[in-house]
N, C-alpha and C positions, 0 to 999 in steps of 0.2 A: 468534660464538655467536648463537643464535636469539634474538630478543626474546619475551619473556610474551605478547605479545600474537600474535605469527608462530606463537607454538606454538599456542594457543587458537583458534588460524582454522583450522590442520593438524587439529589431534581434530576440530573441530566438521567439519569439509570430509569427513574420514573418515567420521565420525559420518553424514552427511549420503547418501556416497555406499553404506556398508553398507546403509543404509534404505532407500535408492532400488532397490538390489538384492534386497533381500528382500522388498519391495513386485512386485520384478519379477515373481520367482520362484514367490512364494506366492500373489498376486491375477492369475495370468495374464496377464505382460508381453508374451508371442510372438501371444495372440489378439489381445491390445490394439494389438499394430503392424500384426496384420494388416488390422484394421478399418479402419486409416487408412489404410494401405498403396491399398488398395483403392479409397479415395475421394482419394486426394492433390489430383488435379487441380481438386476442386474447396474445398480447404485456405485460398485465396487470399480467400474470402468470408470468413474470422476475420477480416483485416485491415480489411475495408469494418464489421465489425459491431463494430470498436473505435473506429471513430469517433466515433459517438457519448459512450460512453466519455470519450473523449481530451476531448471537448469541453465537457463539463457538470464535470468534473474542473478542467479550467485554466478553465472561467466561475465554478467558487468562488471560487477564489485571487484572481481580475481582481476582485470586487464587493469582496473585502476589502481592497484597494488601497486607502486612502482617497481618494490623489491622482489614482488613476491613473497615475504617472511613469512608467509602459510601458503601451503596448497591447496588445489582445487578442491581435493575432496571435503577440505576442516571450510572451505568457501561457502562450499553449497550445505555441510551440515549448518554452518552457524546461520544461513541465510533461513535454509529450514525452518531453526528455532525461531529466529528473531521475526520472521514472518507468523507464524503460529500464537506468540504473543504480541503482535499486532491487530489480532484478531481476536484474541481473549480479554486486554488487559484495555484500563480504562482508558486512555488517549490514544487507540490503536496503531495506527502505522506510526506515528513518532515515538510510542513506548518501543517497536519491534525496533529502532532503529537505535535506542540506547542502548537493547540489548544486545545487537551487533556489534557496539563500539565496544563496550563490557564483553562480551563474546574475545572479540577480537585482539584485544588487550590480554586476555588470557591466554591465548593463543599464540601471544610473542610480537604482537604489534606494538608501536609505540601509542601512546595515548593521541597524538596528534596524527600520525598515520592514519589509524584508525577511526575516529573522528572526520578527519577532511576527507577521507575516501567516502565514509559512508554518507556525512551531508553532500559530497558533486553525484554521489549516484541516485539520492534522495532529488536533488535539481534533474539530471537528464529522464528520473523517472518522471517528475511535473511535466518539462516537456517535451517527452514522448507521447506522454497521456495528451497533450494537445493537438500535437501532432495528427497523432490518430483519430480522437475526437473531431479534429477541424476538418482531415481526408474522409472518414465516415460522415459527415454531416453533409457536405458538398454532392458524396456521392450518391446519399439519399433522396438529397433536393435534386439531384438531375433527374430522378428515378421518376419522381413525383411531385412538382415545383407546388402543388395543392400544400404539401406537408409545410410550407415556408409560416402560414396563415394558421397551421390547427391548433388546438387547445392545448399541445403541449408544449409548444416549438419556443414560448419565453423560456422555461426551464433549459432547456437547449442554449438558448444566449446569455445566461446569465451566469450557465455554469464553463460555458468558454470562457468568457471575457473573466472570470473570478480567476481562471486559471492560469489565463495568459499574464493577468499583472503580478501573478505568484509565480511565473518566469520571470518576468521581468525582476522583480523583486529581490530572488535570489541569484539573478545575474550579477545586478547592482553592488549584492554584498562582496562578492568575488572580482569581478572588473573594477569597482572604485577603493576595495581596499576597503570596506565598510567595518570593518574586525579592528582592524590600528583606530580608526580615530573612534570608534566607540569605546576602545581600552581609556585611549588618552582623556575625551572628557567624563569618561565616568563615574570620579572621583569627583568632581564639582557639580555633576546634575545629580548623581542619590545622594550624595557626601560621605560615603563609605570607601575606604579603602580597601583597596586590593592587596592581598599578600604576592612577596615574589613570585612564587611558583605557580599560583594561577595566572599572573601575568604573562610566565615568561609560555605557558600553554598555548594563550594566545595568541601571542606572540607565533610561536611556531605553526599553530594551525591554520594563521592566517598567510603566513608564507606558504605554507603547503597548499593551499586551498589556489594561491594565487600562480606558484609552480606549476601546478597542473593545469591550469590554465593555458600556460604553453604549450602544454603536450595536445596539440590539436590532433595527430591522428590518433592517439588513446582514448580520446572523448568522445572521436565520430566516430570509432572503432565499440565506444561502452554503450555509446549512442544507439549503435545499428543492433547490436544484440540486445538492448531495452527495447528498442520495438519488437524486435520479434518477441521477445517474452510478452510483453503487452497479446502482440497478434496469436499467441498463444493462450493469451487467459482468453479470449472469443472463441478459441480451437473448443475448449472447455463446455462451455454455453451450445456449443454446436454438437457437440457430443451428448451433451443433458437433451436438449432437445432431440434428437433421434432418438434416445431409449424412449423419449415421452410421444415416439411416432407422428412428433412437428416436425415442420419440414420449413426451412426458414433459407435464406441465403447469407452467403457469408458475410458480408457490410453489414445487415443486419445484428449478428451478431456481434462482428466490430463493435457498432454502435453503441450497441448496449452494455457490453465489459467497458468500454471507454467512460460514456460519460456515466453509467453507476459508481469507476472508480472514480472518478470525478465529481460528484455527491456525496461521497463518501469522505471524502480526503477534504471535503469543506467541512463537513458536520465530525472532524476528527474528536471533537469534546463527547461526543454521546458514545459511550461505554461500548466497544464492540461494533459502534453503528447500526445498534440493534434499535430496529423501527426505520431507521434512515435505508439501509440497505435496501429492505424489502419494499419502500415507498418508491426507491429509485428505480426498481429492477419495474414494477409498476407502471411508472410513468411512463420510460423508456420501452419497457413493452409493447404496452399501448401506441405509443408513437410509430412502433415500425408493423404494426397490425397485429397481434398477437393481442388475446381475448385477456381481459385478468385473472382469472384463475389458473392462466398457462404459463402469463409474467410472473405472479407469485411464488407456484412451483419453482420456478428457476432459481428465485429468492431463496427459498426453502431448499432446494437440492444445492447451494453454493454453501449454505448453511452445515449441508450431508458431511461435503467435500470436506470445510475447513475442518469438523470433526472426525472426520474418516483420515485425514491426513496430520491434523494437529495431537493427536492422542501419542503418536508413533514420537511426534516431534519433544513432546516434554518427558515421556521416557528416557527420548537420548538424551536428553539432556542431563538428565538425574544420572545417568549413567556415565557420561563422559566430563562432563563440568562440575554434578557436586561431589562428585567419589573423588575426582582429581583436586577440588578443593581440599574434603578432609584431609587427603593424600599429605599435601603441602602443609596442612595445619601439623600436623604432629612427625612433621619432620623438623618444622619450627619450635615446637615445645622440645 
């Protein structure tokens, strides 16, 4: 029999792929191939223009290291991978981020190092993303105060405010110390006990989580390079768009990497965000004038990206993590 959880990936995968198709069908999926169809050859500049990206992304995580116990380079590989199965694997960005922590543990982290580093850069990613999202929305509506009123502009409020109390939220856990007394009654509200050693995990990651918390210039410091990574993933969009010979401005593009990752990172249950992604890149298209089968393209050429750049990512990984595993295994035997 199926497990609860096998069935809930099936609807959701369903779910995910009926949307992908009615996205197709209704926003001009056949114009949208054709767009790219036409420019394929020069598709391969997505991957030079995620570099950047890749890089200000894994130099958050590295300055929150406190120790440093890996280097930049194992930073930005394992950030590589753990993003690459963020976008393959079924809960996306929260799958990429277990395998950072997993990543990272391998690599000679402590479990709780790894762990709290990777949940405060999961927090300054939320917000940044609002951050961004809230400076591109404002600068839109100066642009065009019409845009406050149009048809798209609920989805615009609905996916701020979801985001800002998912700041808030994760604030909460870290400034109140929400990790200790969730340890302490949890034994009386599921009535299952905790063994020592996940306690005492707890235990430490929630010191750690609250440690860092003190390091106010490391966090404005992980801070200011998460937005530019952020202002980097729009660099992306602006680069798709010029090979598609649109001509857009830069806010614009802001906008639409902001709060797409922002529709994204809510509908994290839908496999891939396949159907979600490309409804987002839609709406938000629309929103800053861009026709639908130009918004969709862009759906589809982020799609090119994650494939042109995630293929290279689970090679290395096979390459440096499982060979390094068997390594260990039959040094064990």
């Amino acid at each position: 029999m199926l497990k609860i959880k096998n069935i809930k990936f099936i609807i959701f995968l369903f779910l995910g792929i009926f949307l992908f198709k009615w996205v197709y069908d209704f926003f001009g999926g056949i114009e949208a191939l054709d767009l790219i169809n036409k420019k394929k050859s020069k598709l391969y500049l997505l991957v030079l223009a995620h570099i950047p990206t890749l890089y200000f992304d894994a130099l958050t995580w590295f300055v929150l290291l406190k120790k440093k116990s890996i280097s930049f380079f194992w930073s930005l590989i394992i950030t590589w991978i753990a993003q690459t199965s963020g976008k393959f694997f079924p809960t996306g960005n929260v799958t990429g981020e277990f395998v950072r922590i997993y990543l990272g543990i391998k690599k000679g982290l402590s479990p709780h190092e790894a762990s709290s580093t990777v949940f405060a850069d999961l927090i300054l990613a939320t917000f940044s993303l609002f951050i961004i999202g809230l400076f591109s929305f404002f600068l839109v509506i100066f642009k065009d105060s019409s845009l406050i009123d149009s048809n798209y502009s609920h989805y615009i409020y609905i996916s701020l405010i979801t985001i800002f109390f998912g700041c808030i939220f994760f604030y909460s856990i870290i400034k109140r110390r929400l990790l200790r007394h969730f340890i302490r009654k949890y034994n009386s509200i599921f009535n299952i006990k905790l063994d020592k050693k996940t306690i005492l995990f707890f235990i430490k990651l929630d010191i750690s989580l609250y440690s860092l918390n003190k390091r106010k210039g490391t966090v404005l410091k992980a801070l200011l390079f998460r937005l530019i990574g952020w202002l980097a993933g729009a660099f992306e969009i602006y680069v798709f768009l010029l090979i598609m010979n649109v001509h857009v401005s830069i806010v614009d593009v802001i906008l639409i990497e902001s709060f797409t990752g922002i529709i994204r990172a809510i509908a994290f249950f839908v496999p891939a965000g396949i159907g979600i992604q490309e409804l987002a890149f839609v709406i938000i298209g629309n929103y800053v004038g861009l026709s639908p089968s130009v918004a969709f393209s862009v759906a589809i050429g982020r799609r090119v990206r994650e494939f042109l750049v995630g293929i290279p990512a689970i090679v290395t990984w096979l390459i440096f993590f499982v060979k390094d595993l068997k390594v260990k295994k039959g040094l064990d035997k």
